[in-house]
C-alpha positions in Angstrom: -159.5 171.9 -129.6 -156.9 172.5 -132.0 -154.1 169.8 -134.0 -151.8 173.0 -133.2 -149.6 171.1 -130.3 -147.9 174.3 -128.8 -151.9 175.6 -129.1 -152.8 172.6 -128.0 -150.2 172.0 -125.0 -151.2 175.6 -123.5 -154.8 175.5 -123.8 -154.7 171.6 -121.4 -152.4 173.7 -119.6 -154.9 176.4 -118.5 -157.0 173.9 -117.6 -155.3 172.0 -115.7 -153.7 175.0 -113.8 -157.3 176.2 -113.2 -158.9 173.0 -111.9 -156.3 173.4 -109.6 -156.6 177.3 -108.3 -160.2 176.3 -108.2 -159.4 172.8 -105.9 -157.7 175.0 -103.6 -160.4 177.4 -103.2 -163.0 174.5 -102.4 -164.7 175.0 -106.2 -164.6 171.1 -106.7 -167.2 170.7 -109.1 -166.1 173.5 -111.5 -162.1 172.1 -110.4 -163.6 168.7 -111.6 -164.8 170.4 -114.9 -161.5 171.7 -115.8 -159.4 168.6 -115.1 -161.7 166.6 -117.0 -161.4 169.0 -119.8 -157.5 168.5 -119.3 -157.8 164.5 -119.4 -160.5 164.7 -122.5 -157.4 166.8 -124.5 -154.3 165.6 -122.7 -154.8 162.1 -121.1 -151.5 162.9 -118.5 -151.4 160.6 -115.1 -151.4 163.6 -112.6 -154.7 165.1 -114.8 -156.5 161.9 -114.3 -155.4 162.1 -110.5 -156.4 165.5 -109.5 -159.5 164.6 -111.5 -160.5 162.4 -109.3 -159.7 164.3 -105.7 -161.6 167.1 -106.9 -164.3 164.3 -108.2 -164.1 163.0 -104.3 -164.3 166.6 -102.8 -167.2 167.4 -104.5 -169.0 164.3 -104.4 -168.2 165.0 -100.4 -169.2 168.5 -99.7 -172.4 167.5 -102.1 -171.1 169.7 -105.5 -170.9 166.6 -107.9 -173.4 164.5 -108.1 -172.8 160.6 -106.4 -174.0 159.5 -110.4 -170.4 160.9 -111.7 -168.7 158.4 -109.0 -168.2 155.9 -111.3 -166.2 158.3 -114.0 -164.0 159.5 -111.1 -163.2 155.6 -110.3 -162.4 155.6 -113.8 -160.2 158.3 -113.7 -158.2 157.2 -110.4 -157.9 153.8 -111.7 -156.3 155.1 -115.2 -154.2 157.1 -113.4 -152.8 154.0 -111.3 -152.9 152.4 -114.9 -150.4 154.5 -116.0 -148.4 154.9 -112.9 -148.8 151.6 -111.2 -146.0 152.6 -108.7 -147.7 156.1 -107.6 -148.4 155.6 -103.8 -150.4 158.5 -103.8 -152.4 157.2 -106.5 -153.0 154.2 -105.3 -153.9 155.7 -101.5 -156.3 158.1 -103.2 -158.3 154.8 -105.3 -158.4 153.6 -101.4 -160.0 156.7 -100.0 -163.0 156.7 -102.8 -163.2 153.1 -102.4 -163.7 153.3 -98.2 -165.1 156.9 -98.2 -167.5 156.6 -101.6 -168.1 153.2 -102.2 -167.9 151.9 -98.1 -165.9 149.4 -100.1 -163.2 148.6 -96.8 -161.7 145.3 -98.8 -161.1 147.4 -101.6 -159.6 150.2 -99.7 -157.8 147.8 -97.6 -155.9 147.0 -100.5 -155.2 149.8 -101.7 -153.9 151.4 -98.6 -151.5 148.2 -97.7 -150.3 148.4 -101.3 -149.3 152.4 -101.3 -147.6 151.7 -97.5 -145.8 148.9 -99.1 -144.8 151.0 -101.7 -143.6 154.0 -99.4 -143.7 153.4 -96.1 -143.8 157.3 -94.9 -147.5 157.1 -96.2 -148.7 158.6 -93.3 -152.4 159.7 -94.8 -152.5 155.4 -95.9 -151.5 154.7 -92.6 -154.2 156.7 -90.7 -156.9 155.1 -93.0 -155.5 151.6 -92.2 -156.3 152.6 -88.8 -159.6 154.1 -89.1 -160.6 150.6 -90.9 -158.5 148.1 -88.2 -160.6 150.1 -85.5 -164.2 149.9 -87.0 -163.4 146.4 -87.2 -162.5 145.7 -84.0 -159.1 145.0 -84.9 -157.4 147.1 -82.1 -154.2 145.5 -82.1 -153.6 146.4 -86.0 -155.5 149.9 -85.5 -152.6 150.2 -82.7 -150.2 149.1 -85.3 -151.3 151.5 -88.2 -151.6 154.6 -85.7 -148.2 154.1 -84.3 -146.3 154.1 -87.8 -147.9 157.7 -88.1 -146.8 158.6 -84.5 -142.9 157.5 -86.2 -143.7 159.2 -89.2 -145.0 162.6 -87.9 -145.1 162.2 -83.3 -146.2 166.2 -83.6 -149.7 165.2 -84.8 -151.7 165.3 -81.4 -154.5 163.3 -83.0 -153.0 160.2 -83.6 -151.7 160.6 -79.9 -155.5 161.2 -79.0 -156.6 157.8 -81.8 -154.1 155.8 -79.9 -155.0 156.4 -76.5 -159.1 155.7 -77.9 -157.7 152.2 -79.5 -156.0 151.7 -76.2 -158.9 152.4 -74.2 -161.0 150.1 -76.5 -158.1 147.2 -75.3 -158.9 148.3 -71.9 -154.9 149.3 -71.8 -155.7 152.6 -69.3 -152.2 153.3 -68.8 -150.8 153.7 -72.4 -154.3 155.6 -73.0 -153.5 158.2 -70.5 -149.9 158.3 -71.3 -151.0 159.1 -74.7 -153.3 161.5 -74.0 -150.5 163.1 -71.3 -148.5 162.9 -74.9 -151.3 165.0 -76.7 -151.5 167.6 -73.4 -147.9 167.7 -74.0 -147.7 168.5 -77.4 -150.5 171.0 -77.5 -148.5 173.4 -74.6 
C-alpha cells in the first residue's frame, strides 16, 4: 500500500480489474482474493459487490470455503449500505441468503424489495418463483414467472417453469400451451 493516491488509485485498480478477468474465467476464489484486496484499499460499492458474487461462486462450485460466508454477507450487505437503492445489490444479498444460508424469508425480502425497486428484475423475479413454487404457492410462482415471460417471452424456460406450476394447479391446458410456446420458440 502506498499514501501515493494516483499510486494508490491504480494499484485498487488492478485489482479490481483482475478479480474481474478472473470471475469471468470461473477463478472465483483467486477473483474473491483480488476484490477483497480492492475493498481492503479502496472500500468502493461495486468492489464490495463483485466481492461477494465471486464470494457466492466459489463458495458454489466448492473454491471458497462455506467459513468465509459470513465475510461475503458482510460485503453484500455494505455494499447495499452504501447504495441502498442498487436492485442488483439487493437481488444478489437475496441469492446468498436463499442459495447459502436456505434463508427463503430473508431472500424473500430481498427479492420483493429489488422488483419494487426495478420492476425489469427479471433474475429477482425468477427467484420469487423458484421460492413461491417450493412452497406451494403456485398461484404467486405463476405470478412471478409470468413477469419474466413480459420482461424477456424468448426465454423457453420460464415457458417450460410455467407450464410445471400449471401442471402442479392441475391447469393441463395452459401447461401444454406453454410448453406448445417453448416448442415454438425453440424452432
Amino acid at each position: 500500500h502506498t499514501d501515493d493516491p494516483i499510486v494508490g488509485f491504480y494499484y485498487f485498480k488492478t485489482c479490481y480489474d483482475l478479480g474481474r478477468l478472473l470471475s469471468k474465467m470461473g477463478d472465483y476464489k483467486n477473483s474473491y482474493d483480488f476484490y477483497t484486496t480492492a475493498v481492503d484499499f479502496y472500500k468502493t460499492d461495486s468492489s464490495l459487490y463483485f466481492a461477494a458474487v465471486a464470494g457466492i461462486n466459489g463458495i458454489k462450485d466448492k473454491t471458497i470455503s462455506a467459513t468465509e460466508s459470513s465475510i461475503i454477507l458482510k460485503s453484500i450487505s455494505k455494499a447495499v449500505e452504501l447504495k441502498p437503492n442498487n436492485a442488483a445489490y439487493i437481488s444478489t444479498r437475496g441469492k446468498y441468503y436463499l442459495e447459502i444460508t436456505k434463508d427463503t424469508v430473508k431472500a424473500l425480502a430481498d427479492f420483493n424489495k429489488a422488483v419494487q425497486l426495478n420492476p425489469n428484475d427479471e433474475s429477482s423475479y425468477e427467484y420469487l418463483a423458484i421460492i413461491n413454487y417450493y412452497q406451494s404457492n403456485f398461484k404467486e410462482a405463476i405470478n412471478n414467472i409470468s413477469k419474466c415471460i413480459v420482461i424477456n417471452k424468448y426465454e423457453v424456460y420460464y415457458f417450460q417453469k410455467r407450464a410445471i406450476f400449471y401442471t402442479y394447479q392441475k391447469n393441463y391446458q395452459a401447461a401444454l400451451s406453454d410448453y406448445d410456446e417453448a416448442i415454438l420458440i425453440n424452432q
